[in-house]
C-alpha positions as CSV (number, residue, x, y, z in Angstrom):
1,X,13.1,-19.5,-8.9
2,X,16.4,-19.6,-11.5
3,X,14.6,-16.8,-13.1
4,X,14.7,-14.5,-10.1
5,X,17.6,-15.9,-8.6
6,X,19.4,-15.2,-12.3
7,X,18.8,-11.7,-12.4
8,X,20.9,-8.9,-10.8
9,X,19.4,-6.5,-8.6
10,X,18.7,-2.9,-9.6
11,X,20.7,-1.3,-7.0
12,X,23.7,-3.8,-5.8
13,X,24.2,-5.2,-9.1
14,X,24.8,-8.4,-7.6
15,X,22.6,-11.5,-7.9
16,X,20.1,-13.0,-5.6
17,X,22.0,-16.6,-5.9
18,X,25.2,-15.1,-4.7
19,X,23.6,-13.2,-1.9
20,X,22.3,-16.2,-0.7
21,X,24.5,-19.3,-1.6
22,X,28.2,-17.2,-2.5
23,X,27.6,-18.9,-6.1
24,X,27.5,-16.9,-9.7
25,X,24.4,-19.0,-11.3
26,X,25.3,-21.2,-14.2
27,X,23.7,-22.2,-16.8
28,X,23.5,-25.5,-18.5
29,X,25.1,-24.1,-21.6
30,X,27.4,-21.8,-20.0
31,X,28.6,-25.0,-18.4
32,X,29.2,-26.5,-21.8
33,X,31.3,-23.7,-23.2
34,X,33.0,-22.0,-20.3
35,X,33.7,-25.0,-17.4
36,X,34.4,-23.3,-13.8
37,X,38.0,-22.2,-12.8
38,X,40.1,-25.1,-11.6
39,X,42.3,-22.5,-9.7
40,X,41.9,-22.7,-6.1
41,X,42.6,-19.9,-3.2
42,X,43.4,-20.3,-0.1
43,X,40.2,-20.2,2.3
44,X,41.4,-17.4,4.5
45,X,41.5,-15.4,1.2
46,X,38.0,-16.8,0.0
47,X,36.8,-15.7,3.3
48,X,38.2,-12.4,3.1
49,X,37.0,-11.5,-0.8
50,X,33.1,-13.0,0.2
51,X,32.7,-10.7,3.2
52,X,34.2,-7.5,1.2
53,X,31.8,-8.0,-1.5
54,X,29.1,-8.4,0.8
55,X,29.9,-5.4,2.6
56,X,29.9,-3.3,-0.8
57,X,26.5,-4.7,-1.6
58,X,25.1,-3.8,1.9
59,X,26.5,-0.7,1.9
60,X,25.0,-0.1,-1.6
61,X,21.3,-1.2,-0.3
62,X,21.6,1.1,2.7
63,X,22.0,3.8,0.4
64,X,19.0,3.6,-1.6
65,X,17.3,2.9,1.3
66,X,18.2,5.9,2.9
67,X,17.8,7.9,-0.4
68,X,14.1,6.1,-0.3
69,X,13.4,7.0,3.0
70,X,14.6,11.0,2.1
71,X,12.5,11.0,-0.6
72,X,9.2,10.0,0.9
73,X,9.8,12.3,3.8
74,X,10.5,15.0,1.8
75,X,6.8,14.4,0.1
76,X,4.2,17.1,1.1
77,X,1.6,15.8,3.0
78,X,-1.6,15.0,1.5
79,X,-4.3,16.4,3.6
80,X,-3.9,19.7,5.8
81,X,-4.8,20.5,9.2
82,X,-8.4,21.2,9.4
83,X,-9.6,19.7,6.3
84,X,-12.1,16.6,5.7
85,X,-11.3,13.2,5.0
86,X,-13.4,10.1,4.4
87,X,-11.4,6.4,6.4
88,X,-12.0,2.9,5.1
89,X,-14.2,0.8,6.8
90,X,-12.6,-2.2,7.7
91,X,-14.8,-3.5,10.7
92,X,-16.9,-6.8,8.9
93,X,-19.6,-8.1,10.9
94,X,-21.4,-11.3,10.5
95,X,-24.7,-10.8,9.3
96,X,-25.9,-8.8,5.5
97,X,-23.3,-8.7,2.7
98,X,-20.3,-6.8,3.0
99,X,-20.8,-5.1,-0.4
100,X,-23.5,-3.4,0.5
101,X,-22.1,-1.7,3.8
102,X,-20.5,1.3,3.6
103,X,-16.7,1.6,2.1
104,X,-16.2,4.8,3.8
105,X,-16.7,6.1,7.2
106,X,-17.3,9.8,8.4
107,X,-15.8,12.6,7.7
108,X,-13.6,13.4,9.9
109,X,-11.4,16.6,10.6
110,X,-7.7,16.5,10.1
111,X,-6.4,17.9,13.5
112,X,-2.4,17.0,12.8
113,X,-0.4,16.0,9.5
114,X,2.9,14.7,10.7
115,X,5.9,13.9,8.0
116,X,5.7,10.0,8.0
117,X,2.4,10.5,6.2
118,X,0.0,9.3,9.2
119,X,-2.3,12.0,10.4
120,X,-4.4,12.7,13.4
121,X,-7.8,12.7,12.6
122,X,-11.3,13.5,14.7
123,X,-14.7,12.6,14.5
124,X,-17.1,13.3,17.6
125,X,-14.6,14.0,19.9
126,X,-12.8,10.6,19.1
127,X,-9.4,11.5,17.6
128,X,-7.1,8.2,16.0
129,X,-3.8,8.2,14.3
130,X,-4.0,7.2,10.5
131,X,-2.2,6.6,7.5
132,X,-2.6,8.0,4.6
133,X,-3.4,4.8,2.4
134,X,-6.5,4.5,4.7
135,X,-7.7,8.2,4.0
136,X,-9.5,9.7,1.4
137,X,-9.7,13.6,0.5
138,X,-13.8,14.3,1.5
139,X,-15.5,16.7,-1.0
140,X,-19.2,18.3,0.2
141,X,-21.8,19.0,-2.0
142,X,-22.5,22.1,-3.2
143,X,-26.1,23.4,-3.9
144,X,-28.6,20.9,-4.1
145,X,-26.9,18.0,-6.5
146,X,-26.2,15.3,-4.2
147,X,-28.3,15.5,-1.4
148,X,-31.4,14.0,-0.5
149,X,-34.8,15.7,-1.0
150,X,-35.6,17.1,2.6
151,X,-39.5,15.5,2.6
152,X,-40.2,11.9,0.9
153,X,-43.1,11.8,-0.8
154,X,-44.4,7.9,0.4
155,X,-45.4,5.5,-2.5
156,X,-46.9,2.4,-2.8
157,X,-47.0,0.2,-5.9
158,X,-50.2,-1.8,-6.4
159,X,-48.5,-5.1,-5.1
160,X,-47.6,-3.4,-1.9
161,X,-49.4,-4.5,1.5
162,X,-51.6,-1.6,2.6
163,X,-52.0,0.0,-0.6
164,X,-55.1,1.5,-2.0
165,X,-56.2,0.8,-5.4
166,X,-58.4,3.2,-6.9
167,X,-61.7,1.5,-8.0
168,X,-63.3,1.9,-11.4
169,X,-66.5,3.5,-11.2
């Protein structure tokens, strides 16, 4: 915890331990060389000096949050209207192993991007509001690489119930 309370954040410049506790952190050493002030203020003026620095550092994490927040909105959206997307499976029934279910469900059609990154999406007249973290661009096969022969021919090893064995003659 000293470790990540010691170091000064990357926007307010201020440190963790005197965000939360109004105290600079001090080392054992630094305690050796350089002792703490004995000067003293008067509270009113402690007071005063603790809220305006806390006010600057707000003020400065409001900013890049804002700046954040601009940033990602400004971000074209992934996937457009009328394209295909694959969405996670998440449901997890009781019963065979979840590694061998399916990862992916659909696809589905991408009826509405809107700027937050969640989309509209429709499968079978169903339509549900999505993010883009559980979406994933859908790609169909072209030619026949991919898909599965249209007729299967049946086969049956030897050590298979019902099949023939060819008898020497």
């Amino acid at each position: 915890m000293r470790a990540y309370r010691g170091n000064p954040h990357t926007v307010t410049g201020e440190m963790t331990n005197f965000m939360m506790f109004d105290r600079e952190l001090r080392l054992p050493d630094q305690l050796e060389c350089h002792p703490p002030p004995t000067e003293t203020q008067s509270a009113s003026d402690y007071v005063l000096q603790r809220q305006q620095r806390l006010e600057e550092a707000h003020e400065a994490l409001s900013e890049a949050q804002m700046e954040t927040r601009q940033a990602d909105q400004e971000e074209p959206p992934l996937f457009t209207p009328g394209g295909w997307v694959w969405l996670v499976n998440r449901w997890r029934r009781r019963g065979p192993n979840a590694k061998l279910k399916a990862k992916f469900m659909g696809p589905y059609q991408v009826i509405t991007a809107w700027p937050n990154h969640t989309y509209v999406v429709e499968r079978q007249s169903q339509t549900s509001t999505q993010h883009k973290f559980r979406l994933k661009p859908y790609y169909a096969c072209s030619g026949s690489s991919g898909r599965a022969p249209a007729t299967l021919d049946l086969r049956r090893g030897p050590n298979m119930k019902g099949a023939r064995m060819a008898r020497p003659s």
